[in-house]
C-alpha positions in Angstrom: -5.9 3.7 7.6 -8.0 1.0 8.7 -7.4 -1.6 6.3 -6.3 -5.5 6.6 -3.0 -4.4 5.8 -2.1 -2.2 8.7 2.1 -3.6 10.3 2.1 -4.3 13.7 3.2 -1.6 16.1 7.2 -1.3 16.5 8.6 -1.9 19.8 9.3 1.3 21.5 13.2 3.2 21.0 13.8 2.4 25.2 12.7 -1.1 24.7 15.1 -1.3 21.4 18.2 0.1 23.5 17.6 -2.7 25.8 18.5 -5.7 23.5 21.2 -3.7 21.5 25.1 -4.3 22.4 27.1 -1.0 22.0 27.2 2.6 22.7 23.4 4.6 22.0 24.0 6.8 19.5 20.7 8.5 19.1 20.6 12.6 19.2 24.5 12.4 17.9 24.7 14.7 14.6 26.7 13.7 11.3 27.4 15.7 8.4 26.4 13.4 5.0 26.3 13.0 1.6 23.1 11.5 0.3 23.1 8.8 -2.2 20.7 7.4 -3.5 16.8 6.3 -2.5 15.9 3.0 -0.9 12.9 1.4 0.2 11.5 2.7 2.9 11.0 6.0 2.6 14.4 7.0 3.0 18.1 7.8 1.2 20.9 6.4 1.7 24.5 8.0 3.2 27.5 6.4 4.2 29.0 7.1 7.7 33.0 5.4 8.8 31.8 2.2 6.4 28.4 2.3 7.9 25.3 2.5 5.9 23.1 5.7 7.4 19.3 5.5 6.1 18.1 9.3 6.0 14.5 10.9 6.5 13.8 13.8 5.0 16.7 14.2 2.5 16.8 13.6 -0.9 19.3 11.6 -3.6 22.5 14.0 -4.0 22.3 16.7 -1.1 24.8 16.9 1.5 23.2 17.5 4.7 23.3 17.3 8.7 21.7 14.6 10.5 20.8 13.5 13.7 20.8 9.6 14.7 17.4 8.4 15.8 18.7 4.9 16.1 21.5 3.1 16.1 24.7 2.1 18.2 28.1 1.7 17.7 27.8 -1.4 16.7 24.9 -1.9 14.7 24.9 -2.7 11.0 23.6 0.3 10.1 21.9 3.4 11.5 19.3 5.4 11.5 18.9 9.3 10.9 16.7 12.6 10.1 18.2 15.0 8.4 17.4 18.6 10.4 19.9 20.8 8.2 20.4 21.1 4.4 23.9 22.1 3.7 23.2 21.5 -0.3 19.6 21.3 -1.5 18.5 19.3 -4.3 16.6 21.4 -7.0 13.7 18.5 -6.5 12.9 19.7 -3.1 10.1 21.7 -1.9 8.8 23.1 1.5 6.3 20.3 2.8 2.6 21.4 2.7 1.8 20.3 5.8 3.4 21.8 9.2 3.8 18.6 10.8 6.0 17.2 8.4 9.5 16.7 9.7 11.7 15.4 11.8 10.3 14.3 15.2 6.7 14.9 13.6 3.7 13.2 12.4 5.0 9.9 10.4 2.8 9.6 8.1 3.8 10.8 5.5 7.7 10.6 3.8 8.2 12.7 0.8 6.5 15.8 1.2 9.7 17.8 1.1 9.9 16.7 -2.3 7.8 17.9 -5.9 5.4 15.3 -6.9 7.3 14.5 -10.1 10.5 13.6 -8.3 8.3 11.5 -5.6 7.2 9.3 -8.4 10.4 9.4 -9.5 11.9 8.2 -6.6 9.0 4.9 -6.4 9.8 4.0 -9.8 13.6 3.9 -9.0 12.9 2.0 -5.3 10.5 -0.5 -7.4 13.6 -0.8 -10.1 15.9 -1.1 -7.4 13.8 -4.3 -5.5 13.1 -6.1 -8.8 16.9 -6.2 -9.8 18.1 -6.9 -6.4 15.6 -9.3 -5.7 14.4 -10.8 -8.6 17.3 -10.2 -11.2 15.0 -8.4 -13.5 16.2 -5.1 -15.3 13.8 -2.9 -15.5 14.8 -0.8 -17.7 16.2 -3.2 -20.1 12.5 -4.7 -20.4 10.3 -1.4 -19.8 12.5 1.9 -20.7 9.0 3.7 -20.0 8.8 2.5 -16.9 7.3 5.3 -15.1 5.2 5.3 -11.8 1.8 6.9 -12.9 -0.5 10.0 -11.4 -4.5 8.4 -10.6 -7.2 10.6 -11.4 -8.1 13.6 -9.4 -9.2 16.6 -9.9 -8.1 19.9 -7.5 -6.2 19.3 -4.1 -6.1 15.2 -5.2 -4.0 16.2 -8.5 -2.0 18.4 -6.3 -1.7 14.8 -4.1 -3.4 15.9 -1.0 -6.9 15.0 0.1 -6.7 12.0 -1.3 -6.9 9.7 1.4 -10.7 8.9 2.1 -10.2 6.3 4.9 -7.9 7.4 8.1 -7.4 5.8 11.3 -6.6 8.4 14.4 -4.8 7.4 16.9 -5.9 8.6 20.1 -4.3 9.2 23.5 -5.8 11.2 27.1 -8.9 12.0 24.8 -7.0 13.9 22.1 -6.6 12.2 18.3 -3.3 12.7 16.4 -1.1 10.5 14.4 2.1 8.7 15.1 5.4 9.6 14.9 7.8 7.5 12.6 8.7 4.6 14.5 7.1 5.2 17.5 4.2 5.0 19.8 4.0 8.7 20.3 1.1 10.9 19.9 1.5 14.2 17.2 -1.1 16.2 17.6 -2.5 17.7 14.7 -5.1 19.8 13.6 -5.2 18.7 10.1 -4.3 16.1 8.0 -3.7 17.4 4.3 -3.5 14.2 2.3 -6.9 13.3 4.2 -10.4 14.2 2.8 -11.3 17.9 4.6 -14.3 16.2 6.5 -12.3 14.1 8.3 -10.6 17.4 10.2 -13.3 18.4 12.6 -12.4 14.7 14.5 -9.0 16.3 15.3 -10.6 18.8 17.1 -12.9 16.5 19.5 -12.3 15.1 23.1 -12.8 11.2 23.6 -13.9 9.5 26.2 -11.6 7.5 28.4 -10.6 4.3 27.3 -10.8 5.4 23.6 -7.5 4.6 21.5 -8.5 5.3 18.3 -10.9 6.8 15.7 -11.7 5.6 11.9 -13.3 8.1 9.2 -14.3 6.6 6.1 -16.0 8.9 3.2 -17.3 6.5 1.0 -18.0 7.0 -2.5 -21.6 6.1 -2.5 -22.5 8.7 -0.3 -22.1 12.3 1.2 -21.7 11.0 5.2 -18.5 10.4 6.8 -18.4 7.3 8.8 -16.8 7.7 12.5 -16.1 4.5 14.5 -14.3 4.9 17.7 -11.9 1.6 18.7 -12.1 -0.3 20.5 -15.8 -0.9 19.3 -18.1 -1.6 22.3 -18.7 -5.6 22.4 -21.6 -6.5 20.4 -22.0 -3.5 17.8 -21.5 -4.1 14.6 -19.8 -2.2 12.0 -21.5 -0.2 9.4 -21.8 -1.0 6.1 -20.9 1.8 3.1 -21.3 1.5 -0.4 -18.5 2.2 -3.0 -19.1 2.8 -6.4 -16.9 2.1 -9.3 -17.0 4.2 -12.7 -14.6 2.3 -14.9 -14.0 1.8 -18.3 -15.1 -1.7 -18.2 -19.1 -0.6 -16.6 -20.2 1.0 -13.5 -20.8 -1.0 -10.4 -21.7 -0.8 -6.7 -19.7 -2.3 -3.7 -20.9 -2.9 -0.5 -17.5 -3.2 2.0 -17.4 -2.4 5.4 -16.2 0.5 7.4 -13.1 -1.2 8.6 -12.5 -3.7 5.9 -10.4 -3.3 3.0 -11.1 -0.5 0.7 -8.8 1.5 -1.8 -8.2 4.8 -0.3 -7.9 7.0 -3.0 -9.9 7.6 -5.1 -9.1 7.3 -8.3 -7.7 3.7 -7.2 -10.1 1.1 -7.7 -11.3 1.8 -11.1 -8.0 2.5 -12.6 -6.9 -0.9 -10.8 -9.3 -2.9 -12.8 -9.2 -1.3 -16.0 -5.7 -2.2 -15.7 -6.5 -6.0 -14.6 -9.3 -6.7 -17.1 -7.0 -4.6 -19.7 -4.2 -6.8 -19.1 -6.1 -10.6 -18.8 -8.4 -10.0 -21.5 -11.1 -12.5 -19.9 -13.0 -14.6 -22.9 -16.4 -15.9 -22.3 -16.6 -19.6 -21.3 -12.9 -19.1 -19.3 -12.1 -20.1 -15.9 -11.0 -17.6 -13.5 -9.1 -17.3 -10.2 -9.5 -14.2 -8.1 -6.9 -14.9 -4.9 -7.4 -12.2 -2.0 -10.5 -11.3 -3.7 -12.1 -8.8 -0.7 -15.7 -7.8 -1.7 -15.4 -8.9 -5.0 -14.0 -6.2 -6.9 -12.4 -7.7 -9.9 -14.1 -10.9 -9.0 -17.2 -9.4 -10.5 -15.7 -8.2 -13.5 -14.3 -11.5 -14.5 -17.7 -12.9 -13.5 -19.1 -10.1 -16.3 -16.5 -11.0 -18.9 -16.2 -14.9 -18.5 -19.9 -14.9 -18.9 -22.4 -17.5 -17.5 -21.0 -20.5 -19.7 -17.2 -19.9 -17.6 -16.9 -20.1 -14.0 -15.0 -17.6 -11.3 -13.8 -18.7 -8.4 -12.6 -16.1 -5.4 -10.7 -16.9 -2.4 -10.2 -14.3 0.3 -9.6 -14.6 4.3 -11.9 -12.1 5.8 -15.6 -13.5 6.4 -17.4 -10.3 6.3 -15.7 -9.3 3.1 -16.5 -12.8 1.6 -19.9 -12.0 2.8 -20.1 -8.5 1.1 -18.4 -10.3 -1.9 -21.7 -12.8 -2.1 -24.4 -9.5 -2.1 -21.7 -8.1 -4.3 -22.1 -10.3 -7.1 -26.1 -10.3 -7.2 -26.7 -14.2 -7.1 -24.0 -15.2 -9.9 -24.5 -18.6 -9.9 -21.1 -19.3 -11.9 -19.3 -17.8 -9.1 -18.0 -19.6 -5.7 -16.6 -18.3 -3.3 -14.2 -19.9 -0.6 -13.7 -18.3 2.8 -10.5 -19.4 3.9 -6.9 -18.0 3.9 -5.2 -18.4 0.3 -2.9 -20.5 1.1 -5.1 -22.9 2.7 -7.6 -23.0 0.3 -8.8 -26.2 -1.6 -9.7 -25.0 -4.9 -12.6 -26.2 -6.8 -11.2 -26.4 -10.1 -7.8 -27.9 -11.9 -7.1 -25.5 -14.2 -7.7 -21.6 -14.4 -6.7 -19.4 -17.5 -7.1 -16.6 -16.0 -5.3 -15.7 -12.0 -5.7 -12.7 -10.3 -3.7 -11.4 -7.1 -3.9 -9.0 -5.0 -2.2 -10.0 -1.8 -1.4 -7.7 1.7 1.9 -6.6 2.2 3.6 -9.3 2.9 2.7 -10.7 -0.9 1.7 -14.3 -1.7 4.5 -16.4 -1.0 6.2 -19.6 -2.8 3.4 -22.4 -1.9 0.6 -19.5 -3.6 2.9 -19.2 -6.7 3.2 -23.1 -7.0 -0.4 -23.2 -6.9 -1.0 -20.7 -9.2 1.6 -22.2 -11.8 0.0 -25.7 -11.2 -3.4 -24.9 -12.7 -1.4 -23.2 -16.2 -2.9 -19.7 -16.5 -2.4 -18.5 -19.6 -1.8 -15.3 -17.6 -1.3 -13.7 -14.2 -2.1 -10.4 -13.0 -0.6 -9.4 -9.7 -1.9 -5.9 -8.1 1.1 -5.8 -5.4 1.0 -2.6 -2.5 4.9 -3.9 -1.7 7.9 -4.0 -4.4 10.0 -6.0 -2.3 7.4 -8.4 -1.8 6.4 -8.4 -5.4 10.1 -9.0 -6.7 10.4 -12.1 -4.2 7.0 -13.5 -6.0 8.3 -12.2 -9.5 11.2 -14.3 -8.9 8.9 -17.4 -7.8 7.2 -17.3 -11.1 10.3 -17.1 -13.3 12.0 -20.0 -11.6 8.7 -21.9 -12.7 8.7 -20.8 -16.7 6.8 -17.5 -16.2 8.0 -14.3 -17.8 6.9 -10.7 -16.8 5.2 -9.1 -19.8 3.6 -6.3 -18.5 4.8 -3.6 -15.7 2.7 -0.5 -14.7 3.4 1.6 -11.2 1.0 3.6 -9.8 0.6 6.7 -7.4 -1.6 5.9 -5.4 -0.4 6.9 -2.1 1.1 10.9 -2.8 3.4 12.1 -0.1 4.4 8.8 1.2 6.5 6.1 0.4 4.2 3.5 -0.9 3.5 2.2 -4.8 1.4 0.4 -6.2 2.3 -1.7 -9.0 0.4 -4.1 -11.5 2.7 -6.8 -12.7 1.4 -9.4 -15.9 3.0 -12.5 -16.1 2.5 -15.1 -19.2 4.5 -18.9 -19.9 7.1 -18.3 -21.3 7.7 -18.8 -25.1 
C-alpha cells in the first residue's frame, strides 16, 4: 500500500543471526498449546518458560510449529504453525493459495471466519488499552465490538477491498513479501485487492524497476499504475475521491501515492463517526492535526460555518496543497504545512481537536498541546491500538476521560484496526 504510513523494511533473518548470542533455532519444530491473541497478528504459546508468538494458529488449538526466529537465548521466539493437532471451530481454509507459512505476508487471519477475526481485534485493542493505558474496556463499553464497513459482494465477504496496492518487484516479476522478509512471493492474484489490479501480476518490468502502485480511485473507472522508482522529474498523477456520507457528498483530490483510505467503505464511515462524535457548532474553533487533503478538515469547515475558524496541520506539502483546492477558497480555513509537532498554531484555544496520526500515534508533546488549548472534545481516528493506548493514557494523566470507543474493520484478513476514540474533561 502506498500510503505515508508504510514501516521501514526489517533487516534480513542472516543479518538478524549475526547480532544474536545463542544457538539458531530457526526450522526446529515444537509441539504447542495456543493461548491467547496478541498484537501483531499472532497467538501466543509457551515453550520451557519462553513465550512463542505463533502465525497461523488460533486462541485454544494445540498445534506443531516450526521456529522462524529465535535462539536459545532470546526472550522469546518466533513460529508458524504448519500442523494443527486440535482445530479451533473458528477456523477456516484461507481463500487465497498463498496464504501460509513461508508465503505471501500480507495478510494474517485468513485461516480464520470473519466474525472471529473481528473478534480477535477487539480483544488485541482490549488487551493494549488495559496493558497500556489501565483502561477496562469492558468495564466502560460491554458492546465493544470491532465493526464490518460497508460493502457489498466480495468486500462483505472481506476481499477486494483493498483499492490501493503497492507490488513489490524483483528480476522484472511483481509479487508481495513474505512476513518478515525481503523475499519475493510470486502471485498471480491478490484477493483482498480490487480485481483490476491482477493483470499487473502478470507483466514483465523493466530492469531497474522495484516496485509497482495501483490505485482505483473512487472518482473514476481507470486504474492508476506508477512504477518506483519514478523517473526524476515526472510528477505523480492526481485522482479524485469522492465521499458519500451522511453528513453531504464531497470530492477529494489526493494523489496517487499519498495517503488515501483503502477500503472503501472507510472514509465516509470515518467521518460520520468524527462529526457524529464532536458535534461541531457554528461560530466554533476547530483543530484538524494530520489533516491530509482535508478530509474532515472540510467538514468542520461546513459545520463551524464562516463565523468559526478551522485550522489544519499536516506534514506532507502535496497533500496540504490538495487540502487548499480541497476546500474551494474557505477563507476561515488555514492551513499549516509543517510536521504536527512542530507546528505554531494560530489560535489559543480550539473546542473542537481532531487526530488522525500515522502509526506511530501523536506522542506526549501533541497531547500537551492539544490539552493546552481546552477542547471541549477530542476525537482520535488511530490505525495502531498500542499507539492509541499510550496517547489514551497521555490524556488521562491530564484530566481527560474516554467517552466514546468504536473499532472498525477496515483492513479484513489482516491484523490491523481501526479505532475512533472520543475524549472529553473530565467531570
Amino acid at each position: 500500500m502506498a500510503t505515508s504510513r508504510t514501516a521501514p523494511g526489517r533487516r534480513s533473518a542472516q543479518n538478524r543471526r549475526r547480532t544474536r548470542k545463542g544457538t539458531a533455532m530457526e526450522g526446529q519444530r515444537l509441539e504447542l498449546d495456543v493461548e491467547n491473541v496478541a498484537h501483531g497478528g499472532h497467538c501466543v504459546a509457551r515453550h520451557d518458560g519462553r513465550v512463542v508468538f505463533v502465525r497461523h494458529a488460533l486462541p485454544g488449538e494445540r498445534v506443531v510449529a516450526r521456529i522462524t526466529d529465535g535462539t536459545s537465548e532470546s526472550k522469546f521466539l518466533r513460529a508458524d504453525a504448519i500442523e494443527i493437532l486440535n482445530a479451533s471451530p473458528d477456523r477456516v481454509t484461507p481463500p487465497c493459495p498463498f496464504s501460509g507459512p513461508g508465503l505471501c505476508g500480507g495478510c494474517d487471519w485468513q485461516h480464520a471466519s470473519l466474525d472471529a477475526q473481528r473478534r480477535l481485534k477487539a480483544d488485541v485493542v482490549r488487551e493494549q488499552l488495559a496493558r497500556i493505558a489501565k483502561l477496562d474496556v469492558d468495564a466502560r463499553f460491554p458492546d465493544f465490538t470491532v465493526e464490518a464497513l460497508p460493502g457489498d459482494g466480495p468486500i462483505a465477504e472481506g476481499l477486494r477491498w483493498r483499492t490501493r496496492l503497492e507490488l513489490a518487484v524483483d528480476g522484472g516479476v511483481a509479487g508481495l513479501r513474505e512476513h518478515r522478509s525481503h523475499r519475493l512471493v510470486e502471485i498471480d492474484d491478490c484477493l483482498i485487492a480490487d480485481a483490476g489490479f491482477t493483470p499487473a501480476l502478470h507483466e514483465r518490468f523493466d530492469a531497474g524497476v522495484t516496485g509497482f502502485d495501483l490505485v482505483r480511485p473512487s472518482g473514476g473507472d481507470d486504474i492508476i499504475g506508477i512504477e518506483l522508482p519514478q523517473p526524476r522529474g515526472e510528477i505523480t498523477p492526481t485522482v479524485r475521491e469522492v465521499v458519500e456520507s451522511a453528513h453531504g457528498s464531497a470530492e477529494f483530490d489526493v494523489s496517487a501515492r499519498g495517503f488515501w483510505q483503502v477500503h472503501p467503505g472507510a472514509a465516509a464511515t470515518f467521518l460520520d463517526a468524527v462529526i457524529d462524535e464532536t458535534d461541531p457548532q457554528p461560530g466554533e474553533s476547530a483543530l484538524d492535526l494530520y489533516c491530509g487533503v482535508g478530509l474532515f478538515t472540510r467538514a468542520l469547515a461546513d459545520l463551524v460555518g464562516p463565523d468559526g475558524r478551522v485550522v489544519g496541520v499536516e506534514a506532507d506539502a502535496d497533500a496540504v496543497d490538495h487540502a487548499r483546492t480541497n476546500m474551494g477558497g474557505a477563507r476561515h480555513v488555514d492551513l499549516l504545512t509543517s510536521p504536527v509537532e512542530k507546528a505554531r498554531l494560530p489560535l489559543e484555544r480550539a473546542d473542537v481537536v481532531v487526530l488522525d496520526p500515522p502509526r506511530a500515534g501523536a506522542g506526549r508533546d501533541v497531547v500537551a498541546t492539544i490539552v493546552g488549548l481546552a477542547p471541549r472534545v477530542v476525537t482520535y481516528v488511530a490505525c495502531d491500538p498500542a499507539a492509541l493506548a499510550r496517547d489514551l493514557g497521555y490524556f488521562v494523566s491530564h484530566g481527560y476521560e474516554l467517552t466514546n470507543l468504536r473499532g472498525f474493520d477496515a483492513f479484513p484478513m489482516t491484523q490491523h484496526v481501526e479505532c475512533i476514540a472520543t475524549l472529553r474533561p473530565r467531570g
